[in-house]
Wavefront OBJ file of the C-alpha trace (Angstrom):
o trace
v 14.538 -25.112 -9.917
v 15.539 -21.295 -11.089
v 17.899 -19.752 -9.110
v 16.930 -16.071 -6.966
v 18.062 -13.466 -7.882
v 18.537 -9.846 -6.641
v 15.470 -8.926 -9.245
v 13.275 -11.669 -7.413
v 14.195 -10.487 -3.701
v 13.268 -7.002 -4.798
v 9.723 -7.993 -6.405
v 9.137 -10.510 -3.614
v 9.956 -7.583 -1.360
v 7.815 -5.437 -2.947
v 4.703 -8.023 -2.996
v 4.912 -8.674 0.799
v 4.906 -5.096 1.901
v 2.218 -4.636 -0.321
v 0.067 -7.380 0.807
v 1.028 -6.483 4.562
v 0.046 -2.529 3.527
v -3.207 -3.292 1.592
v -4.259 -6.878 3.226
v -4.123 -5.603 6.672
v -6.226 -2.440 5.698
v -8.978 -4.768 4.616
v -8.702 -7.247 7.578
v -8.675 -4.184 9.612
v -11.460 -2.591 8.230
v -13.235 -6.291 8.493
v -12.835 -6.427 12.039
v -13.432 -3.335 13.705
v -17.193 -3.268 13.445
v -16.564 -6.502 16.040
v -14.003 -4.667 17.745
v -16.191 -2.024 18.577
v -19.038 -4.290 19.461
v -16.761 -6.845 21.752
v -14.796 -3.980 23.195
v -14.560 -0.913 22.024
v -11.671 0.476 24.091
v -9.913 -1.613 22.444
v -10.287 -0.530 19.133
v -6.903 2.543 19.721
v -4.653 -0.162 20.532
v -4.922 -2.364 17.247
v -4.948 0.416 15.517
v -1.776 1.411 16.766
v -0.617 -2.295 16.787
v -1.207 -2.426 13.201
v 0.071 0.756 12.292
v 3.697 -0.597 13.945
v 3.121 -3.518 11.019
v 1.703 -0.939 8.758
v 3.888 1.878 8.240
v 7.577 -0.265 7.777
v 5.831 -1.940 5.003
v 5.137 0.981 3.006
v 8.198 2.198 3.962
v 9.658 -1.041 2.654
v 6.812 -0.638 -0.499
v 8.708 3.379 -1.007
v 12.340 2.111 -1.269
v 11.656 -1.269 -3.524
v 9.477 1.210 -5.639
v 12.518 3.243 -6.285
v 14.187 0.590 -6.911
v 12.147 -1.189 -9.155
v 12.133 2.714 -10.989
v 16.038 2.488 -11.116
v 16.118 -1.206 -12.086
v 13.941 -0.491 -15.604
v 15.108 2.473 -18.137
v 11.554 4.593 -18.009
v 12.532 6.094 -21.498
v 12.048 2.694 -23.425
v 8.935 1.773 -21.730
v 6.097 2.818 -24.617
v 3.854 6.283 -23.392
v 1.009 3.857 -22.862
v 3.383 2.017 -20.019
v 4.971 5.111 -19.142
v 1.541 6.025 -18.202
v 0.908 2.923 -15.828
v 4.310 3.391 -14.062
v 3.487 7.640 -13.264
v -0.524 6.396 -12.562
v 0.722 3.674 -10.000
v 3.601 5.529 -8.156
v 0.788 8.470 -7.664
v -1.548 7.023 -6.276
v 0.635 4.979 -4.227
v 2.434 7.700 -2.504
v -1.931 9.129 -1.930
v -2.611 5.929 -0.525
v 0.200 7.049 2.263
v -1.307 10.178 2.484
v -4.832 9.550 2.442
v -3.717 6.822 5.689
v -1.232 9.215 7.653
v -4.950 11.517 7.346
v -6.243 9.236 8.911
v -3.639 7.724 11.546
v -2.689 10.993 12.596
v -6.220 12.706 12.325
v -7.912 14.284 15.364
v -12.143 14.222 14.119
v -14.151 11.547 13.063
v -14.282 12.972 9.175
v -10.430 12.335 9.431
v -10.747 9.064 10.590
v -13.721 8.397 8.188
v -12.076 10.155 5.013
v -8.865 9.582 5.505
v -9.447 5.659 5.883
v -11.734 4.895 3.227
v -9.580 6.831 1.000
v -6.685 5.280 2.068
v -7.619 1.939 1.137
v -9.279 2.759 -1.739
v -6.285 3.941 -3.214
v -4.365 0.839 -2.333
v -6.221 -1.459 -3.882
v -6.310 1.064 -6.852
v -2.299 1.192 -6.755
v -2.110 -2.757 -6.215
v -4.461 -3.179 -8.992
v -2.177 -0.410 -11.724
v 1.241 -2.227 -9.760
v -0.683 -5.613 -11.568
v -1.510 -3.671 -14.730
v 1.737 -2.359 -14.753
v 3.862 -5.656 -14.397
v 2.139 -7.573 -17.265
v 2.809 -7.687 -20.716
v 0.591 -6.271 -22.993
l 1 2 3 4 5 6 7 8 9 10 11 12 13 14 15 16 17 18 19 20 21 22 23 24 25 26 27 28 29 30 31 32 33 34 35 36 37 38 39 40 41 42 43 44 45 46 47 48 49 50 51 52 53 54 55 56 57 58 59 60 61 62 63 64 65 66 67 68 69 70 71 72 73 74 75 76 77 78 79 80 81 82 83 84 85 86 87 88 89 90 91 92 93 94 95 96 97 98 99 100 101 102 103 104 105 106 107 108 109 110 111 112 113 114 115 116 117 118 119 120 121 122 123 124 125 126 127 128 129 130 131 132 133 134 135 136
């Protein structure tokens, strides 16, 4: 079996908050049409529930980013991959904004906006993170 190393702690890192930050946006999104159907006060409070999940990981997705930035040398990386890198950072750090929009949003285009954007971007930045890790 290969050995960990500090490299594969800081990708696996990386994965998890990822899946926690962009998974739980679509099981979230999934289930509140039920929520609000079954009971619809209920629909704050696993919000906020999530959002305690939520916001560590891509907290946790910010500082293995930077680290993943510090742990390649930018300059060799071909423009093309250069690109990729700038492309996924960007609209990784909207995805954050697009959701504090929403999680922090007063009116219902806030909520609206701000959420569909906000996972729409994550998937976009998972999908350019995927681009962006494979050879080629």
């Amino acid at each position: 079996m290969t050995s960990p190393s500090l490299e594969t702690v800081r990708l696996f890192l990386h994965v998890i908050a990822a899946a926690v930050w962009v998974g739980g946006q679509v099981v979230l999104g999934a289930l509140v049409p039920t929520i609000r159907r079954v009971a619809p006060d209920a629909l704050k409070a696993v919000a906020r529930a999530y959002a305690r999940v939520a916001w560590p990981a891509f907290g946790v997705l910010v500082v293995t980013g930077l680290w993943n930035l510090m742990a390649i040398d930018v300059t060799a990386l071909d423009t093309a991959q250069q690109a990729t890198v700038l492309v996924h950072v960007a609209i990784g750090l909207l995805s954050g904004m697009f959701a504090a929009v929403h999680s922090f949003g007063n009116s219902r285009a806030a909520l609206a906006v701000g959420g569909a954007l906000g996972l729409l971007s994550a998937l976009g930045a998972m999908f350019v993170g995927v681009l962006a890790s494979t050879p080629g």
